[in-house]
N, C-alpha and C positions, 0 to 999 in steps of 0.2 A: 322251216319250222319256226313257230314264236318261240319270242324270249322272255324271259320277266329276269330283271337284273336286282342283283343284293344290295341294297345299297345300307348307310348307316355311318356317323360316327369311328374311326380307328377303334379296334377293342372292344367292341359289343356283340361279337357272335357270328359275323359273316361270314368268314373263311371253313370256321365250324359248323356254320347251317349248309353252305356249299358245299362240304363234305359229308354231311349227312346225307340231304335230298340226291346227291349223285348215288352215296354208297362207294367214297374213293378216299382215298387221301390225298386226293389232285393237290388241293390250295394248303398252302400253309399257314396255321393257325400260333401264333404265336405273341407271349404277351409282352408288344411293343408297336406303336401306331404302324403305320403304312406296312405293314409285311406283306403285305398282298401291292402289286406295284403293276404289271399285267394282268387283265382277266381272266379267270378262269372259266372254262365255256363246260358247259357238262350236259350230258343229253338225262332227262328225269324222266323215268317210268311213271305214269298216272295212275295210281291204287284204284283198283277196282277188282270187289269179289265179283261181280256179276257175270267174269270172267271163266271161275275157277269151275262155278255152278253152271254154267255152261259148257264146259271142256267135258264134266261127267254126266250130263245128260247126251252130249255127242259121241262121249267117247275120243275126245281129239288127243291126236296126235303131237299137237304144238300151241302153245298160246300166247296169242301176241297185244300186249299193252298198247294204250295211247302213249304219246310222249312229247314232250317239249323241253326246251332249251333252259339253262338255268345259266346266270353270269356271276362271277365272282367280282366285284369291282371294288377297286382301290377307296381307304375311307376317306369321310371329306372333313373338312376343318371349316370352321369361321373364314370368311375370307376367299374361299373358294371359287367364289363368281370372278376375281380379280386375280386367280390363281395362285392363290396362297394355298400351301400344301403340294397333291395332287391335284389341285384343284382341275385345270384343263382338261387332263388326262380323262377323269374320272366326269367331267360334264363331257366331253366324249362320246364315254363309252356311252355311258346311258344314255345317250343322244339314240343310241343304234338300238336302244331296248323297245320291248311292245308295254309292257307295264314295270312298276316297280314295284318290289319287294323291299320294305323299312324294316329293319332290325331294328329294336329298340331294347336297351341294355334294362332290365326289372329285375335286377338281384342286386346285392351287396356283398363286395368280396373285398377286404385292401388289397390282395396279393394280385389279384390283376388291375392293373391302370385305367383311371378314368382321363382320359383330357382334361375334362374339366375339374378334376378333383373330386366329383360328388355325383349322386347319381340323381337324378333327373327327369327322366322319360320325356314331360314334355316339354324342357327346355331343351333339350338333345335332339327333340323333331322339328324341332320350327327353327335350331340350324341349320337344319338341311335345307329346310323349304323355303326359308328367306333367302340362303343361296343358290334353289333352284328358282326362284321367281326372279329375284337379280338377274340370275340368267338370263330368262327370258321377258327380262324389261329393256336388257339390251340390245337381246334381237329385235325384238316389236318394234323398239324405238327405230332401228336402222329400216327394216320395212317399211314401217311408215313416211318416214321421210323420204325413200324413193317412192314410193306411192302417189305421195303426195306431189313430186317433181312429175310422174305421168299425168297423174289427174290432173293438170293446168290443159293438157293438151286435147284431152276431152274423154282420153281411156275411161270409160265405164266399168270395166276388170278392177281397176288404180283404184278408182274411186271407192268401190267398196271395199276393197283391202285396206284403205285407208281410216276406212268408218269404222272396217271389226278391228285394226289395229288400233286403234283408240278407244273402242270398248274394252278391249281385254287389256289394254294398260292400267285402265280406271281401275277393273275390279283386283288385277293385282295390287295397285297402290292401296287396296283398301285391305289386304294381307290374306284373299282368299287366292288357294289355286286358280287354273283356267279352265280346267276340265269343270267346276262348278258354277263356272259362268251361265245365264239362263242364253242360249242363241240358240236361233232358226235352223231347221237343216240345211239352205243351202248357207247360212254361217260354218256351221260345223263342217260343211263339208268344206269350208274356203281355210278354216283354222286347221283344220288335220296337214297343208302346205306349209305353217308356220315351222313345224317340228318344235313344236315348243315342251319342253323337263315337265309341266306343271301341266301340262295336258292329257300324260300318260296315266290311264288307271292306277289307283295305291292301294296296297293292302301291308299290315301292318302286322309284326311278328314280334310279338312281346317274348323274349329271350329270358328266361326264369332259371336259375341253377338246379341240377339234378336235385340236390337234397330237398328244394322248394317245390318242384312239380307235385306231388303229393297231395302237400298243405293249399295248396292253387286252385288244384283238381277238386279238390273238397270242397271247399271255397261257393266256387263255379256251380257244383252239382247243388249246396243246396240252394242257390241261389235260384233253381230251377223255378218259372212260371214267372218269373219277375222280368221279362224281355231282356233275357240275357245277362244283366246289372247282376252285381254282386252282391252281397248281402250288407245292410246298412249296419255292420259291427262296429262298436267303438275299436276304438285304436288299437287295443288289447288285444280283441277279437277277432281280429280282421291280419292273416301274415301278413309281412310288409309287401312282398313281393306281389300279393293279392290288388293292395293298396295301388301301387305302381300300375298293372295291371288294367285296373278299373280307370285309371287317369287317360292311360293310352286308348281304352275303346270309349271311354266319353270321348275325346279327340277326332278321332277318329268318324263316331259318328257326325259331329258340330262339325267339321271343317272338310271334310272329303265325302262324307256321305260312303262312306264304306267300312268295311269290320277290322279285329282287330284278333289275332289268332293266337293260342299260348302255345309255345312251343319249349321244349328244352333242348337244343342244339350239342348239348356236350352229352346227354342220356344216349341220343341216335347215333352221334360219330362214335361212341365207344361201341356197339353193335354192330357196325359196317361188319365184322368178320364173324358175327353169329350168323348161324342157322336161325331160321322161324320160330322153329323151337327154343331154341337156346334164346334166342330175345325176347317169347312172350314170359318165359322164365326170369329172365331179368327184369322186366316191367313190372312185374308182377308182387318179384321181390323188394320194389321200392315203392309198391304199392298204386301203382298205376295202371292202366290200361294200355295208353298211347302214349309217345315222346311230342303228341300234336303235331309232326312233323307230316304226315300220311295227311290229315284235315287241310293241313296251308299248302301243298301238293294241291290237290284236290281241287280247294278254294282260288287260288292261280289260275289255274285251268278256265275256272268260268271269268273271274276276273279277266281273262283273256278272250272274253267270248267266244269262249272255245268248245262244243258239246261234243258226247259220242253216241255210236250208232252201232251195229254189231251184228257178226258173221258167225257161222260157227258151220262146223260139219265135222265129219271122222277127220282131215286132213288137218283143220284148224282151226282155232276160234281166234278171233279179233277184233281189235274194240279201232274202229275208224275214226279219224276227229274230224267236226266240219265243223263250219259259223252256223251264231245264233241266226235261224229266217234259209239258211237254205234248202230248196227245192231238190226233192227228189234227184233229177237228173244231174244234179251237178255236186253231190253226196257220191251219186254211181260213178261218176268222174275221178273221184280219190280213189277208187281202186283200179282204174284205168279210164286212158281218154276213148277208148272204144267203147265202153259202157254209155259213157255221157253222151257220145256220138248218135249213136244206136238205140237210145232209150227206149224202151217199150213201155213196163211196168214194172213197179216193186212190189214181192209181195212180202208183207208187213204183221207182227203181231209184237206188242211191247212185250219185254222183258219179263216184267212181273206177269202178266197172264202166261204166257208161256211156262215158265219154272210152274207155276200152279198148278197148271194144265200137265207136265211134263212131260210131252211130247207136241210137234208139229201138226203131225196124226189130230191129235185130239183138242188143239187149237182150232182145226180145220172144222171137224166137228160142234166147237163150242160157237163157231161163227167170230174167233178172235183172231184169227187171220184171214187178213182184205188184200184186197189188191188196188195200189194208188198210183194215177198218173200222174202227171210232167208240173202240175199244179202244185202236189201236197207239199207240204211244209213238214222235213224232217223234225222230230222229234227224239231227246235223249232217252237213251235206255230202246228205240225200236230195235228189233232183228230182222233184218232185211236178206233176201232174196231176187236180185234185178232181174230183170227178162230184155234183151237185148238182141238187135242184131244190125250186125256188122256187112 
């Protein structure tokens, strides 16, 4: 199963986002740096109604989510490529992740502790990144130079390692990650050998305090039509925590090419022990909809190139996860290697025609369920059907 690990500054939210997205009080959240000192590993449920709406059109009996891996990981300090703090531990663990998750602290509280005294957003993220790109300046570096001891001998492998390890030293020296480097597929495919911190997809979790999500959320909605930017209020106008906010998805977009998600980590972990009910009652009553916590789920998931595909009958419904581009037969594979084996044909109607239609019956009729070979290219949200034999 993929991971996406928490990472973030001591005291911005991790422990508490980790405990949310599981639904535990595995990690311990507590206001004082390093309280988190081993990972936390926790399996996360994938929100999806398409699920629910399928179990009563079946009738099932049981319904089974997508899900992946979440890490709770120690915070990191200035200085951490050189292993000041946690520092090793914590380049580590995240060594072992498929993408990262940035907490970034967007509220103002004294009673909990900043490191740095003050609050920040984007000086708090390009700690990180300047100690994961340190990082991996000094791996590159050591690569290269053995590379470069092969290529005298006439290794052509050497040689090109050589050549992307000194492109991607460059664009780090130039303060971008690596994953935004412009390289060839067979580059990419020789850099995914580096393991390199600054190659793993980012997505960014702007951490806003319960009594802020609100004012956030308002914010944001009227902000609607304007590509997602927040609305240009003078200072007055604009909560602070909005302000922060807006700092973190410009960021975000400029420097990673990826989004930037509001969540409030202390609204969800106080919920872990509601009912459905009982939490859209609480949200409701501080004037929300969502703790954002369900959208950066969500958002992970694809950030992980991770899509689903789905079953359903009286017995069960279930949402299957594969990569972005795979093929038919090797989708039927995730539910066993004898499917994949045995391929025949799937037969296919997406989601939304189906519920429309509601029933298979009348899919069939509408001409919205096909039958596709060993070729087609799964797609998110299909309902499949394999025909196989063994």
């Amino acid at each position: 199963m993929l991971s996406a690990g928490i990472v973030g500054l001591p005291n911005v939210g991790k422990s508490t986002l980790f405990n949310a997205v599981t639904r535990s009080r595995k990690a311990e959240a507590a206001n004082y740096p390093f309280c988190t000192i081993d990972p936390n590993v926790g399996v996360v449920i994938v929100p999806d109604p398409r699920l629910d709406a399928l179990g009563k059109m079946s009738n099932t009996k049981k319904i089974v989510p997508a899900a992946i891996n979440f890490v709770d990981i120690a915070g990191l300090v200035k200085g951490a490529s050189q292993g000041e703090g946690l520092g090793n531990q914590f380049l580590s663990h995240i060594r072992e992740c498929d993408a990262i998750v940035q907490v970034v602290r967007c509220f103002e509280n004294d009673d909990i502790h900043h490191v740095s005294g003050t609050i920040d957003p984007v000086r708090d993220i390009e700690v990180i990144n300047t100690e994961l790109m340190l990082a991996d300046l000094a791996t590159l570096t050591k690569r290269r130079d053995r590379a470069q001891k092969n290529a005298r001998t006439g290794d052509k492998d050497a040689k090109a390692e050589h050549t992307l390890a000194d492109k991607l030293i460059a664009h780090l020296d130039s303060g971008k990650p690596a994953i935004t480097c412009d390289l060839s597929d067979d580059e990419k495919k020789l850099a995914r050998d580096f393991f390199l911190l600054t190659w793993k997809p980012t997505i960014f979790a702007c951490n806003v305090a319960e009594t802020d999500l609100g004012h956030v959320s308002a914010d944001i909605e009227a902000a609607s039509g304007q590509e997602g930017d927040l609305p240009k209020y003078t200072d007055n106008g604009l909560h602070p925590s909005a302000r922060f906010v807006q700092t973190v998805r410009d960021y975000a977009r400029a420097h990673f090419g990826s989004e930037a998600v509001v969540i409030s980590a202390q609204i969800e972990s106080e919920m872990v022990d509601l009912s459905a009910e009982e939490a859209a009652d609480y949200l409701q009553s501080l004037g929300v909809s969502s703790s954002g916590v369900s959208s950066l789920i969500r958002a992970v998931y694809h950030l992980l190139g991770l899509r689903t595909y789905l079953t359903t009958g009286e017995k069960e419904t279930r949402a299957w996860t594969i990569r972005i581009g795979d093929k038919a037969p090797a989708a039927a594979g995730v539910i066993h290697t004898d499917f994949e084996r045995g391929f025949i044909a799937a037969e296919i109607v997406h989601y939304d025609d189906l519920i429309r239609l509601g029933s298979f019956p009348k899919a069939r009729e509408a001409g919205k369920l096909r039958v596709e070979g060993k070729e087609y290219v799964m797609q998110d949200g299909d309902v499949v059907d394999f025909r196989f034999n063994v």
